[in-house]
N, C-alpha and C positions, 0 to 999 in steps of 0.2 A: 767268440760270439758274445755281445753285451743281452745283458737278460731282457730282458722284456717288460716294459713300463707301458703305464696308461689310466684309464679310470674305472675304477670299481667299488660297485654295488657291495657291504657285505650287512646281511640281513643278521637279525639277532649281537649287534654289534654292540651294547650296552655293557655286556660282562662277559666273563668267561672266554669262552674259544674266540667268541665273533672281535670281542675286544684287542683282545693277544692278536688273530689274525690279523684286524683293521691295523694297527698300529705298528706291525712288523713291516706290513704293504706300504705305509705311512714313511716309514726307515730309509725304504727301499727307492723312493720317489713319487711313489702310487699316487696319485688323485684319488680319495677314498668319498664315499658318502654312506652314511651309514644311517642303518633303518631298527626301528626297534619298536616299541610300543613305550618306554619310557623315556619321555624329553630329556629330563635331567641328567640323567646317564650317558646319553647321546650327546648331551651337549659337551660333558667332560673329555670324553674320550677327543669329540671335534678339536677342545683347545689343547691335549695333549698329543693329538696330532700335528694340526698347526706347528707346536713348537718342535718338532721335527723337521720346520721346513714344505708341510705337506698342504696342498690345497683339501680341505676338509668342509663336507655339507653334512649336518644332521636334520632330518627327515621325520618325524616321529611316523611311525607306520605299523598297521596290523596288515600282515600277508594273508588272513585268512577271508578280507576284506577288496574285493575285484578295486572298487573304486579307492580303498587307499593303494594297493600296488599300483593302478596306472597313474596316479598321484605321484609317486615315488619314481617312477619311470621318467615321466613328465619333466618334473622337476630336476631329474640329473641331465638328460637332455639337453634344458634349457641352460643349466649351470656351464657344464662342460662340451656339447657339443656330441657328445659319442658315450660308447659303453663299450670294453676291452675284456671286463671280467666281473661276475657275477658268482658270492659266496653266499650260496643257499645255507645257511646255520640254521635259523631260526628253529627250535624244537622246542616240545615241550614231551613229561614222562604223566603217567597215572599212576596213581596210589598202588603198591606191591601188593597186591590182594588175590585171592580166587579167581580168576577167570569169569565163572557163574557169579562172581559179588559185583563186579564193576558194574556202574550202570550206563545208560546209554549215552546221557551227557558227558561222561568223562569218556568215552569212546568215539564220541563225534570231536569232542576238541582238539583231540590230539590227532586226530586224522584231518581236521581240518589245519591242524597248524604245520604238522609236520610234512604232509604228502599235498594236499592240497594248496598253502600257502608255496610250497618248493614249486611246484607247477607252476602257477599263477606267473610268480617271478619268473619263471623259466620262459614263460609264453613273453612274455613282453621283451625279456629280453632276447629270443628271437627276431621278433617282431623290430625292435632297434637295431641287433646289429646285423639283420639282413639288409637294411636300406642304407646305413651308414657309410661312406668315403671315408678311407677304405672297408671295405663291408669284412665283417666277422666276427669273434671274441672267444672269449674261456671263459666256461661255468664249470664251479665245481661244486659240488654235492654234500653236504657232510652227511655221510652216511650211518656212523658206528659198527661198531662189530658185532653190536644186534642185527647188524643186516647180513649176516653169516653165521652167527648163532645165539638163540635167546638166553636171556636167565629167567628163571623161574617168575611164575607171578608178572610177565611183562606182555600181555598178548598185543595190546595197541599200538604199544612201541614199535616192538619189534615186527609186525605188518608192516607200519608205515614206512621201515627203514627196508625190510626186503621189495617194498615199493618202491624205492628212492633208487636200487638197484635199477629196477625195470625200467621206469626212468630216464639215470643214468645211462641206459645203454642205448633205447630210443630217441635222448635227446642226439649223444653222440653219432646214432644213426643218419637221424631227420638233418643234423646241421652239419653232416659231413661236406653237401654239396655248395654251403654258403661262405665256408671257413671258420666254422662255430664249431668249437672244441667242447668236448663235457668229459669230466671226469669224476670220478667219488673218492674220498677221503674215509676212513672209517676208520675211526677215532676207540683209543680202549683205554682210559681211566686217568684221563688230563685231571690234575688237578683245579676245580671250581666248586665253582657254590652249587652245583648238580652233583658233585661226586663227595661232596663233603662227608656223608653218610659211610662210606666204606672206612674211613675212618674208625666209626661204631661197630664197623662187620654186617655183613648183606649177606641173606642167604645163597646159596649156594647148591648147584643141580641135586647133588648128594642128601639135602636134608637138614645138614648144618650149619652156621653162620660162623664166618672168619672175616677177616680185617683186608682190604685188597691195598695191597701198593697202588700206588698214584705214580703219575708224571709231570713233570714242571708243561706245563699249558704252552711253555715258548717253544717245547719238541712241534707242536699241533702248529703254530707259526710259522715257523723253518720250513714244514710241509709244505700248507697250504702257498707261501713264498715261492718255492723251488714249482710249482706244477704251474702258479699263475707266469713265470719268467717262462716257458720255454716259446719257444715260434709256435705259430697255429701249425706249423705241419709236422711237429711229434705233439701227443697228449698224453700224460699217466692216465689210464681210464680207471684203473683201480688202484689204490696205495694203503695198508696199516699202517699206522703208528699209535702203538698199545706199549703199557708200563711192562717192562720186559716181564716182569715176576707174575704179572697177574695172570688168576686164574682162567684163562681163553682154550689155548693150545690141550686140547682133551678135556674142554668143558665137557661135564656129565657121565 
């Protein structure tokens, strides 16, 4: 069986995961366009696409923003024709603090970017690959391992991400009868400019703060790679891939 190619959406594509994934997809054949809120960034990753061989669009885009997502929809349409796979990334985290300290701004952004911007994209992207010749695609989720268990001091996050579950399972429901796949990824301690911090040591359920191992970011690659390749008719609906060592497996 040859894997499965085509064109995809992957949100938060700038740095980090979204980056590593766009450019493994990139490796692979993919037709990638990539959305982010910062051009410059976007733009770099598009030319080290490119020299892969890859047809590459950057987009600059805020997903918590209706009218830039169907901007972004739009314009991949118009580029390529279709949408085959869509990598909801885009997240953002809140300050480690008190529960009772956070305030409501930092409460609304992160649910606006991480649950609601994933929706947003999620609708559209139904919305395209139900009408599309051949009609269907794969969306995958990044979830975290927050969406199975929190760390301390994370209340926003870690909602939005056991939202992303509910979601995930709804989309895979609603798109079962179109050929639209969904699946979640839940990610545990890629190394990025998000996780740089464990380096310094992050507390911990227990009270103390210790140092968390990390993972080379191309583990989270190889994933996101292997789920977008299969046929619409198997899906990973759920996958981990966390830093073996790290503290997960009997958090708390």
């Amino acid at each position: 069986m040859n894997d499965r190619v085509g064109v995809a959406i992957v949100t938060g594509a700038g740095s980090g995961i979204g980056r590593a994934a766009a450019l493994a997809l990139a490796r692979k054949g993919w037709s990638v366009v990539l959305a982010g809120r910062r051009a410059e960034p976007l733009a770099q990753v598009a030319t080290e696409a490119a020299s892969c061989g890859a047809r590459a669009l950057a987009v600059p885009t805020d997903v918590t923003d209706l009218t830039s997502v169907r901007a972004l929809f739009a314009r991949t349409e118009e580029a390529f024709g279709r949408l085959d796979l869509l990598f909801n990334n885009a997240g953002i985290g809140a300050p480690a603090v008190p529960l009772e300290e956070l305030s409501f701004e930092q409460w609304q952004a992160v649910l606006q970017t991480n649950l609601t911007g994933a929706f947003l994209c999620t609708q559209e992207a139904f919305r395209l690959m139900k009408r599309q010749i051949p009609r269907g695609g794969r969306i995958i989720n990044n979830g975290s391992i927050s969406a199975q268990t929190p760390r301390p001091n994370s209340a926003p996050y870690t909602a939005t991400k056991h939202a992303i579950t509910g979601l995930t399972k709804s989309a895979a429901l609603d798109g079962r009868e179109f050929d639209i796949a969904c699946g979640q990824l839940d990610i545990g301690n890629a190394a990025t400019e998000m996780t740089a911090r464990m380096k310094r040591g992050v507390l911990q359920a227990r009270g103390d703060t210790m140092v968390e191992p990390t993972m080379d970011v191309e583990a989270v690659a190889r994933a996101v790679v292997y789920m977008a390749s299969l046929p619409l008719d198997a899906n990973v609906l759920f996958m981990t891939v966390m830093a073996t060592k790290m503290p997960f497996v009997g958090r708390g």
